[in-house]
DOMINU-933400 format. One line per 8 residues: number of its first residue (from 1); for each residue x, y, z of C-alpha. Coordinates in steps of 0.5 Angstrom, whole numbers, plus 2048, in hexadecimal, padded with zeros to 3 digits. Layout:
<sites>
NUM	X Y Z; ...
</sites>
This chain:
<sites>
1	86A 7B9 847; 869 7BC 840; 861 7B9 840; 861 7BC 847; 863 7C4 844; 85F 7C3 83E; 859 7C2 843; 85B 7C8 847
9	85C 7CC 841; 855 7CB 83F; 853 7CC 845; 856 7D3 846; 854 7D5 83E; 84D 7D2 840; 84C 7D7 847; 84F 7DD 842
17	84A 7DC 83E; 844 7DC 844; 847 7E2 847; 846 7E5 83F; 83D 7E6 83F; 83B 7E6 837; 838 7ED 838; 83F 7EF 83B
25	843 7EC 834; 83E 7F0 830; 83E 7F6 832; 845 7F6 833; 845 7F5 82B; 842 7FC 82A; 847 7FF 82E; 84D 801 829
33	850 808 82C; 856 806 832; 85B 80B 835; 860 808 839; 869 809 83A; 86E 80B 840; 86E 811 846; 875 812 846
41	879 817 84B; 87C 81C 846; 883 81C 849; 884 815 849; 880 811 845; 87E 80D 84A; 877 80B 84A; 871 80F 84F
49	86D 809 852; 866 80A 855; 866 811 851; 85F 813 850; 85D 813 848; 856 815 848; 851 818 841; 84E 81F 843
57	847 81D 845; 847 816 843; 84C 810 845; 853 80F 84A; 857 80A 84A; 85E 809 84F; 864 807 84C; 868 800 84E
65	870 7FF 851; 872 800 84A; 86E 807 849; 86A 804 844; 862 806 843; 85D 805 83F; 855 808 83E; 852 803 839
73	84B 804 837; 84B 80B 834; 848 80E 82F; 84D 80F 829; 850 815 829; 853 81B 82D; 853 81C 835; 855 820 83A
81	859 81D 840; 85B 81E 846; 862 81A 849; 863 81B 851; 867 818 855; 86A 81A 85D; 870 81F 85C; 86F 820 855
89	86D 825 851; 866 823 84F; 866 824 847; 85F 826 842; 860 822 83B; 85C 821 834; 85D 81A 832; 859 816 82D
97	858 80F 82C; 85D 80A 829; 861 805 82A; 868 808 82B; 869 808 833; 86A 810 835; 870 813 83A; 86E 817 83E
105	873 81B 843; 872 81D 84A; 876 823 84D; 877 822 855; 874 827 859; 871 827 85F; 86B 82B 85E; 863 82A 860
113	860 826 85A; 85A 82C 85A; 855 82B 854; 857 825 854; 850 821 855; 854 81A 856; 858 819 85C; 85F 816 85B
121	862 811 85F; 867 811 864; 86E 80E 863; 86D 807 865; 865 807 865; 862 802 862; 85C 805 85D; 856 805 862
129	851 801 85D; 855 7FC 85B; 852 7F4 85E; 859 7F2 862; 85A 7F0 869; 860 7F0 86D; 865 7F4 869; 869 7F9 86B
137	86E 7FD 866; 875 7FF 869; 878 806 866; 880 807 868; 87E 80D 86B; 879 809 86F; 880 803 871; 885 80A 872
145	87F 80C 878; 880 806 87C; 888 808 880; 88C 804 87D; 88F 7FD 881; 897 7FF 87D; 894 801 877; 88D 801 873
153	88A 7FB 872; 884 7F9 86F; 882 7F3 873; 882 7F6 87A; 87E 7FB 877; 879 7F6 875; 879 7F4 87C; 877 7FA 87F
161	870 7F8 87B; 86A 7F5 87F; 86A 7EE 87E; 871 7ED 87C; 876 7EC 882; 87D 7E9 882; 880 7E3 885; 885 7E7 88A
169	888 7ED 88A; 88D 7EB 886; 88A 7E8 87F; 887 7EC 87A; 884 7E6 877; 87C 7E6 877; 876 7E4 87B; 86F 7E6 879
177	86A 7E4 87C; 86B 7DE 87F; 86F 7DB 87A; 876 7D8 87A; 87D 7DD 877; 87D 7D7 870; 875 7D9 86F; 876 7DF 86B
185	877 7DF 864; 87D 7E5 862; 87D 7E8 85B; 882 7EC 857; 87E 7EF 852; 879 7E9 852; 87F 7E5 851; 880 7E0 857
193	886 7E1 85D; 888 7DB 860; 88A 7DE 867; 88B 7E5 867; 890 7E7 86D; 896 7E9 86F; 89A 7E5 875; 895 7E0 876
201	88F 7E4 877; 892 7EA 87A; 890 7EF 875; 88C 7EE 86F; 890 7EF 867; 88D 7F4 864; 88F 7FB 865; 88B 800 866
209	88E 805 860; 88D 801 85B; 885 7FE 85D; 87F 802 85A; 87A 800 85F; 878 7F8 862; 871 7F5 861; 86F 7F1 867
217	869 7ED 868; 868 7EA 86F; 861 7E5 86D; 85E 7E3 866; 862 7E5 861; 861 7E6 85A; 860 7E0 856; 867 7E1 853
225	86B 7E0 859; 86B 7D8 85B; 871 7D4 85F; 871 7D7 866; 86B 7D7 86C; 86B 7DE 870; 86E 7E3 86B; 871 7E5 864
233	876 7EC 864; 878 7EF 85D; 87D 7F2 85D; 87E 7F8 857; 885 7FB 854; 885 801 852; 884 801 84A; 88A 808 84A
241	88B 80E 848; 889 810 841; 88A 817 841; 891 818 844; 897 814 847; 896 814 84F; 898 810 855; 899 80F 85C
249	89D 80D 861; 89D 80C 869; 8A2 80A 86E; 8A0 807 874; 8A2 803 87A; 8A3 7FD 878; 8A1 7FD 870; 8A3 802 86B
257	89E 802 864; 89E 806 85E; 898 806 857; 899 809 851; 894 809 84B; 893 80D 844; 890 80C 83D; 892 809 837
265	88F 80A 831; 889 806 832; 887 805 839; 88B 806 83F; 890 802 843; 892 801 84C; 897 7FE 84F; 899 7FE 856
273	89D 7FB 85D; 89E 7FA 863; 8A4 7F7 867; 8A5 7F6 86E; 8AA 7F7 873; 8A9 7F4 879; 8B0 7F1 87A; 8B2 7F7 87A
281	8AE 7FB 87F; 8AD 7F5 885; 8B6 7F4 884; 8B6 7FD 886; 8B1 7FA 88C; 8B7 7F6 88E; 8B2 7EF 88C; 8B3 7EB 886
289	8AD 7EA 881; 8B0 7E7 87B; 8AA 7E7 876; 8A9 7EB 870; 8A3 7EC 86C; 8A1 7F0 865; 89B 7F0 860; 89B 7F3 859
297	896 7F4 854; 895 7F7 84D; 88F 7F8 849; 88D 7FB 842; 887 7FC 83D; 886 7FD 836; 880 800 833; 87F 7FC 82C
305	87A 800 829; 873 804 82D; 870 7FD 82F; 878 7F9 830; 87C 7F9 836; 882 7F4 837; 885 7F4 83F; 88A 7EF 842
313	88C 7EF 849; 893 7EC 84D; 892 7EB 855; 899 7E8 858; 89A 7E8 860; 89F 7E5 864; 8A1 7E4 86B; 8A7 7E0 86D
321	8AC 7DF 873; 8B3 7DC 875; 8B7 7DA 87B; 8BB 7DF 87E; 8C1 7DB 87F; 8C1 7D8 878; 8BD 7DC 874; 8BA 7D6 873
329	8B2 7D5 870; 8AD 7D3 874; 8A6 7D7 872; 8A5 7D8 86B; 89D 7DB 86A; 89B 7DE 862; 895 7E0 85D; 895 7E0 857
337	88E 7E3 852; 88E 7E4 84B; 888 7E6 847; 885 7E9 841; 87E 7EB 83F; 87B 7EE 839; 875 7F2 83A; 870 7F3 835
345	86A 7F8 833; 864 7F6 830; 861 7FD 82E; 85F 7FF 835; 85B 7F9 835; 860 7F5 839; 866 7F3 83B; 86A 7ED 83A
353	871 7EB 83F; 876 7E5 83D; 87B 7E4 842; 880 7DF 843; 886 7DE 848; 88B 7DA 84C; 88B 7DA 853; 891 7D7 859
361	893 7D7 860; 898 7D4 862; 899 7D3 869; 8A0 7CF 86D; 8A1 7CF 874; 8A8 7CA 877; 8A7 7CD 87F; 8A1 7CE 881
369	8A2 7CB 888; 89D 7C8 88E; 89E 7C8 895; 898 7C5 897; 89A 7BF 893; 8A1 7C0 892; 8A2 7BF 88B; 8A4 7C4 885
377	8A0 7C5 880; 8A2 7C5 878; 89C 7C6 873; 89C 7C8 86B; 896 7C9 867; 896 7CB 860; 88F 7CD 85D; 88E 7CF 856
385	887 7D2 853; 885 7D3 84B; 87F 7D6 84A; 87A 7D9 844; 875 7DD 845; 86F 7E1 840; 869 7E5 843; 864 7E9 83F
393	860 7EF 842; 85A 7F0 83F; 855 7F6 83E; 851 7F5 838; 849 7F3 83C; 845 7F9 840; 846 7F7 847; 84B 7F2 847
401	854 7F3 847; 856 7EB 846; 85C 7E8 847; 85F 7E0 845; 865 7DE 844; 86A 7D8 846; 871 7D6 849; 875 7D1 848
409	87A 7CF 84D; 880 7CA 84E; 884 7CA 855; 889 7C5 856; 88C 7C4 85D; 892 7C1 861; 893 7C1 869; 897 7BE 86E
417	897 7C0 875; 89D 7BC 879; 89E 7BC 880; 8A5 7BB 883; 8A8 7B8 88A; 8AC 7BE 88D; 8B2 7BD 88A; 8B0 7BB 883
425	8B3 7B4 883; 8AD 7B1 880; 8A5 7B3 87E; 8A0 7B0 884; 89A 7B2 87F; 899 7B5 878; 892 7B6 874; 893 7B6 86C
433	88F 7B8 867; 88D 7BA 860; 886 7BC 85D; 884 7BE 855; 87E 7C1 855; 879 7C4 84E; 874 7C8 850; 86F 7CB 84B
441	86A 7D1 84D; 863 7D4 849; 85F 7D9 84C; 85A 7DD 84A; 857 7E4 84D; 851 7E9 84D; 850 7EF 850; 849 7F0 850
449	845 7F7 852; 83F 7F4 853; 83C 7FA 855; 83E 801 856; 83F 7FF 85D; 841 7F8 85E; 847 7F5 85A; 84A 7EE 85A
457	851 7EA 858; 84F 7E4 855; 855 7DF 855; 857 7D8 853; 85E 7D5 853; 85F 7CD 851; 867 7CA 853; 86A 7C4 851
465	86F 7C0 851; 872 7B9 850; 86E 7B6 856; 869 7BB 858; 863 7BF 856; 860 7C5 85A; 85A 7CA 858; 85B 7D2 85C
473	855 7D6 85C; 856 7DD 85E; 852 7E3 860; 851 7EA 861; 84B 7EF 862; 84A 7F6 864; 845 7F9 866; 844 801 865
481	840 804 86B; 841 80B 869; 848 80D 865; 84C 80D 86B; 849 807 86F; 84A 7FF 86C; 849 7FA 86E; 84E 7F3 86D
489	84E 7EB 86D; 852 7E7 869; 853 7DF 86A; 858 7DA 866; 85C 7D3 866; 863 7D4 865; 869 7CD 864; 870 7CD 866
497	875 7C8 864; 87C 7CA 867; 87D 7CB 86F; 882 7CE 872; 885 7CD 87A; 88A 7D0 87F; 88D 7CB 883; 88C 7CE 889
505	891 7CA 88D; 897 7CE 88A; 89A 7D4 88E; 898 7DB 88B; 89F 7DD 887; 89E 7E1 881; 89A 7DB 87D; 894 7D6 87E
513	895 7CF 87D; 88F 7CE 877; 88B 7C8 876; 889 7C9 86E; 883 7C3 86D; 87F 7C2 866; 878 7BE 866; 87A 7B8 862
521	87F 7B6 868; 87D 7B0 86D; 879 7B2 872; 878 7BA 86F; 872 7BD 86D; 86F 7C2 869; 86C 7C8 86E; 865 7CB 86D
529	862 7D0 86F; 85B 7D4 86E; 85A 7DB 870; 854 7DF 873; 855 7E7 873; 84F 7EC 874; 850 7F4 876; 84F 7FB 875
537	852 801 871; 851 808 873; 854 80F 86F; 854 814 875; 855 81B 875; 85C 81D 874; 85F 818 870; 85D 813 876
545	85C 80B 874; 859 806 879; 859 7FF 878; 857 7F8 87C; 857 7F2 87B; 855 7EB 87E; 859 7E5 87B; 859 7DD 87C
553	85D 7D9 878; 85D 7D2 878; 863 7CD 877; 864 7C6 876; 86C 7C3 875; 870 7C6 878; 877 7C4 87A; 87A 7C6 880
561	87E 7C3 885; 87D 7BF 88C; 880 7C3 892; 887 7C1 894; 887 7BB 899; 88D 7BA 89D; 88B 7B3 89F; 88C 7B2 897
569	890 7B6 894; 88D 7B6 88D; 890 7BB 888; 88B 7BF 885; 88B 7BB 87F; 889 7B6 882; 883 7B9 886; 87E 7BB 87F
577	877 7BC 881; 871 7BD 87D; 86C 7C3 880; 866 7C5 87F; 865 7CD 881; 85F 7D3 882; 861 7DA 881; 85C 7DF 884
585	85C 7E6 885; 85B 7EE 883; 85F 7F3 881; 85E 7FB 882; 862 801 87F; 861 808 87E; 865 80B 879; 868 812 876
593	86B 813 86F; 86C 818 86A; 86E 820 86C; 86E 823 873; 872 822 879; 871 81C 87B; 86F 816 878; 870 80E 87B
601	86B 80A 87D; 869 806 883; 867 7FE 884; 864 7FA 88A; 865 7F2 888; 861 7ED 88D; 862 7E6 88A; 861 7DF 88B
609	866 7DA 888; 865 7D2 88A; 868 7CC 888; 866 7C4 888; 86A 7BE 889; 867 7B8 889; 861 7BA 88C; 866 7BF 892
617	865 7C7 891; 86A 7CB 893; 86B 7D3 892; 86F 7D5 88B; 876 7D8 88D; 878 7DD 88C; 872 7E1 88B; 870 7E7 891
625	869 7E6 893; 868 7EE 892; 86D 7F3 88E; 86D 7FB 88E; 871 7FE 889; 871 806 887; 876 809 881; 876 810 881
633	87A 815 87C; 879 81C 87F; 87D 823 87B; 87F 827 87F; 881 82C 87A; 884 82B 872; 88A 828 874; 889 825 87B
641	884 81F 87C; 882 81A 882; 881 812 881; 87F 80E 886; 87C 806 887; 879 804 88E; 876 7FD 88F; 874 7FA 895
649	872 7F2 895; 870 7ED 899; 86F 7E5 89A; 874 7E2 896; 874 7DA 898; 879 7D6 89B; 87B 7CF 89E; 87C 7D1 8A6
657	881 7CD 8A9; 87F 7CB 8B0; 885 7C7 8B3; 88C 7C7 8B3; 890 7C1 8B4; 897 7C0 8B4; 89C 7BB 8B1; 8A2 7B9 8B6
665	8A8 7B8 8B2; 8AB 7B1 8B0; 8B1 7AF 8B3; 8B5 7AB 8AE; 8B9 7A8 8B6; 8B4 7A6 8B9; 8AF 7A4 8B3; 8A9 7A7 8B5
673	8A6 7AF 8B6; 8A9 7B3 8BC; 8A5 7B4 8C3; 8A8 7BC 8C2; 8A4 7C1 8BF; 8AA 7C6 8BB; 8A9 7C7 8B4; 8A3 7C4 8B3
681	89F 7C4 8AC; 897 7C6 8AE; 893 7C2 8AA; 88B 7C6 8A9; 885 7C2 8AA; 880 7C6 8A5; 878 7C7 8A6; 873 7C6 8A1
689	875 7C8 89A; 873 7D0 89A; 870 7D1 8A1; 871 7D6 8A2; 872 7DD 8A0; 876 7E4 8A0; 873 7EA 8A3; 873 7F2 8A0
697	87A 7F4 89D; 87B 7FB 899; 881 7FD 895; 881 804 892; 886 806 88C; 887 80E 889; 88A 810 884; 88B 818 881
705	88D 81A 87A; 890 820 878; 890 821 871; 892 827 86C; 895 828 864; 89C 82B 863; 89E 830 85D; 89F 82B 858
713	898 829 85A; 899 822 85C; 895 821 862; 897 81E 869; 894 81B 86F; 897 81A 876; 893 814 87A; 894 812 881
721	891 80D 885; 891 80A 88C; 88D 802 88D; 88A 800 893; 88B 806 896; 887 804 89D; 88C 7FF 89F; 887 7FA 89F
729	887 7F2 8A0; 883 7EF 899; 87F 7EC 89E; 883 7E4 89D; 885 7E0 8A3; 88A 7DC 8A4; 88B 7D7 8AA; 890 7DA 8B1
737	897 7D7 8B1; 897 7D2 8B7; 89A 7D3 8BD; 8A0 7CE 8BE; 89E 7C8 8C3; 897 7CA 8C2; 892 7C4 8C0; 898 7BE 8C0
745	892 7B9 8C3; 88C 7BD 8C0; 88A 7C1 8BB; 88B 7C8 8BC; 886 7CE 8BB; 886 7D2 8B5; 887 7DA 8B5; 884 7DD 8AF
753	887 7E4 8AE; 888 7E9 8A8; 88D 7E9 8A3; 88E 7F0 89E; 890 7EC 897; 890 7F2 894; 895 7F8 896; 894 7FF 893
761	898 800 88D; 899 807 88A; 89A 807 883; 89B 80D 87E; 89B 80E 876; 89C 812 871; 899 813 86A; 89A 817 863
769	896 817 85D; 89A 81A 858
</sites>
């Protein structure tokens, strides 16, 4: 292992130093004057990022997620600058070089930027010269538009984006383009988050009062990123108020949260929780719901000095249930992340970030039940993850910003999935695992204007492990028509050790009964998966922005599971299988940010998703064929405004069921099956394996705000909202009860009819910030 790393290491130093001409370290020798610190809002202290800090009639720059710019390359001495940023103030500055980073403060104010020569980007608009593909930025204004399933939450949001869909109306896990809902890597921070959700993937675990913004990549993300195949999400906290003590708090229907931040006398601290209700309000309902679930976070920082920052951050989430009738436990579900990370500043020449973190999930399950197979179902997984992390961003070379860094990781696993007969006398089959597995990543990276209009991200990233090696290219290339029109491609080869399934034979409670699996394990592969993207980008007239993409994603080792047969009645642990798949398809959006009445965006997805299995090709469920979302946020006056999602889909694969044939009941007296027909079991005879598909289904959620300040100046916000306000069935199909003595000599025909899976549900909530 330690001969194969020190190879990678080398290779990695080695394309570094391509990816550096002579000519390029030589001039870079010459240059001395840099100007470089932080855009902070001044009645916080929280960083501005995408603020534009440009010198008055030469360089500009954009500052990053922490608020940090630099401008390297001048000549020494004073210069003029000018910073703006979208609802800011824009600010006219002299600063000399040096290497002690600056802070300059923005004051919020919704004003036109005029006479500023440079145009600041929209709130989470992605800087337009920059070589990336399929990456979205996620703002909590822009979660809040979408009308809230019970209360705000980010990962339904994220749905609404075109290439990202959900496996039912229920679930907030994800599904981007093609991939599984275990193919997405999540971040706290850059530290790592094991399962990030609330009742079994219902609701996600970061509240929205307490996150910054989300970064998502759909396709050939940077080189840093590595351990998933369709997408990485990173999550950012809030850093804290550094001025004044504030707070917030909301109540709604099922969940109350509060957050509350303040300085210290080097840096700032946040704190937050959310707690849940649930048992509570269904119990009013006359239903009964024993399941409660909270999360809490705490985060600080402390500037050691100008070039120094220390930070630390705790992340706890738990979820747990209880038999009614004996108060007993029966589902306990938790996330725990610890993390700390020191930043330095190399003189405005670059920037180094090491972290180091503790990640684990426990997830534990004792009844879980299938009618199909007439078992219970227990499962206990316990996962833990300890990481360490360096990267170094630098911008010492005309032309080029280059980025290296490592990883290592150690993830520890144990898992057991147990099938009971119906009354728990004895265990009929059991599937019991552990898995250890260390993992060292190196990758280097060189964004390279290669000329004023094309630009390319260079990337290599080299994993190993106890038994297996890897190599993972990546690439992105923008392509500058004018200064509003781009076009894009990007391509790159990813790896994934961990899969996790659902078995699928488990009635819908409130939980899933989860498969964890690890490549090591008999029969378990690593998956792979290379990705092809190309599109075009245009900046329109009224802060209007147009993207298309067209996407293949090629995987290989991929774990599902054989369909349920009754003839043999496997459990789903017994039914693993290995898949290949191809995902294809192209994403259209439209988009409005920033200042004005209206602002959303509108996304047409038409998709492609296939999977192979010994040489037998199936349609991938659960994703649509054609999918139309539109997310709208409209003020009808200061206090009063309008949101709204449409989405209309189409073409979601399914098994048909073709015949139906009765079971007659056994007659223990007689010793042997009756002539009658009453209470009889029907048994479904199914067609080939996603023959078929749904037809168009709609589902329009509304939701409208009112929002207001008191004298004391605590500001308040009424919303209300109403989902699926059409009435309309999801589109899914379920086979027609039979008719008594119907088919007791012959299969019976199937009727096919619609079934409404999600009801309207209103909901109301309110907010203060104080």
């Amino acid at each position: 292992m330690m001969k194969t790393s020190w190879r990678l290491a080398g290779l990695v130093l080695l394309l570094a130093q391509l990816a550096v001409p002579a000519q390029t370290r030589a001039q870079a020798s010459r240059e001395t004057g840099v100007i470089h610190g932080f855009v902070r809002d001044a009645e916080t202290g929280e960083p501005i990022p995408l603020s534009v800090v440009a010198v008055v009639g030469g360089a500009r720059t954009q500052t990053n997620r922490d608020g940090y710019f630099t401008l390297p390359r001048l000549s020494p001495g004073e210069h003029r600058l000018r910073v703006a940023a979208l609802a800011y103030a824009p600010v006219d500055t002299v600063a000399a070089t040096s290497s002690t980073p600056l802070e300059i403060r923005l004051r919020a104010a919704p004003v036109a930027l005029a006479g500023i020569t440079v145009e600041a980007a929209a709130p989470g608009e992605r800087p337009f010269q920059v070589p990336e593909v399929s990456v979205r930025t996620v703002t909590p204004a822009q979660v809040r538009r979408v009308p809230a399933a019970l209360e705000t939450d980010l990962f339904r949001a994220i749905q609404a984006l075109p290439g990202v869909t959900a496996p039912s109306a229920f679930s907030s896990r994800m599904l981007v383009r093609g991939g599984a809902a275990d193919q997405n890597l999540f971040l706290l921070d850059g530290y790592p988050v094991i399962h990030p959700y609330h009742l079994t993937g219902a609701f996600s675990a970061f509240h929205m009062d307490a996150v910054k913004d989300a970064e998502l990549w759909m396709a050939a993300p940077p080189a840093r990123y590595g351990g998933r195949l369709s997408s990485v999400l990173d999550v950012g906290l809030r850093e804290g108020n550094r001025e004044r003590h504030t707070g917030a708090a909301s109540v709604g229907l099922v969940s109350s949260a509060a957050v509350v931040e303040g300085p210290h006398a080097r840096g700032a601290w946040f704190a937050g929780a959310r707690s849940t209700y649930l048992d509570l309000v269904t119990g009013a309902l006359g239903q009964e719901l024993p399941y409660r679930f909270y999360d809490a976070y705490g985060k600080a920082y402390a500037d050691l000095g100008p070039s120094d920052r220390v930070s630390g951050l705790v992340f706890l989430g738990k979820d747990g249930s209880w038999r009614a009738e004996t108060h007993g436990d029966h589902f306990d579900w938790s996330n725990q992340v610890y993390g700390l990370s020191w930043r330095h500043l190399f003189s405005g020449r670059a920037v180094f970030e090491q972290r180091i973190s503790l990640s684990r999930f426990t997830e534990k399950l004792d009844s879980g039940f299938s009618k199909l197979q007439g078992a219970n179902v227990l499962t206990d997984h316990r996962i833990m993850l300890a990481a360490v992390r360096g990267d170094l961003r630098l911008d010492l070379f005309d032309r080029h910003e280059v980025e290296a860094g490592y990883s290592l990781e150690r993830r520890t696993g144990e898992h057991w999935v147990g099938y009971l007969d119906g009354l728990q006398r004895e265990v009929r089959e059991e599937r019991g695992t552990g898995s250890s597995t260390t993992t060292l990543a190196l990758y280097a990276q060189d964004d390279l204007t290669v000329t004023d209009a094309l630009r390319l991200r260079l990337g290599i990233r080299g994993e190993a492990g106890s038994d297996r090696t890897s190599l993972q290219p990546r690439l992105a290339a923008k392509y500058l028509l004018s200064e509003r029109v781009a076009l894009t491609a990007g391509a790159g080869l990813l790896q994934q050790l961990d899969h996790l399934l659902q078995d699928p034979d488990i009635d819908f409670d409130i939980y899933t009964a989860d498969i964890w699996l690890s490549a090591g394990e008999p029969g378990i592969s690593a998956a792979r998966a290379s990705h092809l993207v190309g599109g075009i980008e245009a900046r329109l007239p009224h802060a209007v922005r147009f993207r298309a993409e067209v996407y293949e994603k090629r995987s290989q080792g991929l774990v599902t599971l054989a369909p349920f047969r009754p003839e043999e009645q496997r459990f789903a642990i017994q039914r693993f299988e290995s898949a290949t798949g191809v995902d294809r398809g192209i994403d259209l959006s439209v988009g409005r940010e920033g200042p004005g009445p209206v602002r959303g965006w509108i996304g047409y997805s038409l998709a492609s998703s296939m999977r192979g299995v010994d040489g037998f090709r199936f349609a991938a469920d659960p994703y649509p064929r054609q999918r139309l979302v539109a997310v709208w946020d409209t003020e009808l006056s200061r206090k009063w405004g309008v949101t709204g999602r449409f989405e209309s889909f189409e073409g979601i694969p399914f098994t048909p069921a073709v015949a139906m044939l009765p079971q007659r009941p056994f007659d223990f007296g007689m010793g042997g099956f009756t002539e009658q027909c009453q209470a009889i079991r029907i048994e479904y005879l199914y067609g080939e394996r996603n023959a078929a598909r749904t037809g168009w289904s709609k589902r329009l959620d509304l939701g409208a705000g009112r929002r207001w300040t008191d004298r004391r100046g605590r500001k308040w916000e009424l919303s209300l909202s109403l989902l699926n306000g059409l009435f309309d069935p999801t589109g899914v199909f379920r086979p027609a009860a039979a008719r008594r003595n119907s088919g007791c000599e012959s299969p019976a025909e199937v009727v096919k009819e619609h079934e409404l899976v999600l009801p309207p549900i209103p909901s109301v909530g309110v907010r203060v910030e104080f």
